[in-house]
C-alpha angles and dihedrals in degrees: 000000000000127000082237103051097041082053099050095043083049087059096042089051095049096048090037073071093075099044120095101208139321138317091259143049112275099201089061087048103133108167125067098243086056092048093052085044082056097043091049118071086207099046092046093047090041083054095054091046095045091048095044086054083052103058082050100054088054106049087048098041122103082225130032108177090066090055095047089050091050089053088048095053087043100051084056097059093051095050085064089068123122107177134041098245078054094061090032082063092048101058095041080054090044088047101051093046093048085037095056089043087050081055104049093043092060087045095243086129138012127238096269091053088257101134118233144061 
């Protein structure tokens, strides 16, 4: 795994640690991959923390669309999950990509990872 991905699953475990439950209402979870969110404390922490980081990314993107698209396409490939490390990996891939677009919208870093304005 990548520094930077071992990095990024460490913080939102450890800030998965804060969240109560996921971003949506487990009691209305239909599919199978919402109801083993729901059944599993991390994955229903990593889902708050993912969708809070989100909602930031969107209101601070130049364009939001896009974001909202990417976390379309995204959702759908979680949803293809079976198992729960496959989930798990989709939210650290998820993180990492919300989390680089946080950075570059606060102009950390550029669009080509150079930091910097």
């Amino acid at each position: 795994m990548k520094p930077l991905a071992v990095a990024t699953l460490a913080l939102t475990l450890s800030t998965a640690a804060f969240a109560e439950g996921p971003a949506f209402d487990c009691s209305k979870a239909s599919s199978k991959v919402e109801k083993m969110i729901c059944a599993d404390p991390t994955l229903s922490s990593t889902d708050s923390v993912n969708a809070d980081i989100y909602k930031e990314v969107v209101q601070t993107a130049d364009n939001p669309n896009q974001v909202k698209q990417e976390q379309r396409q995204w959702l759908k490939t979680r949803n293809a999950c079976q198992t729960v490390d496959c989930i798990a990996k989709a939210y650290d891939t998820r993180y990492n990509q919300l989390q680089h677009e946080r950075l570059v919208n606060s102009g950390a870093v550029n669009g080509d990872d150079s930091i910097g304005h």
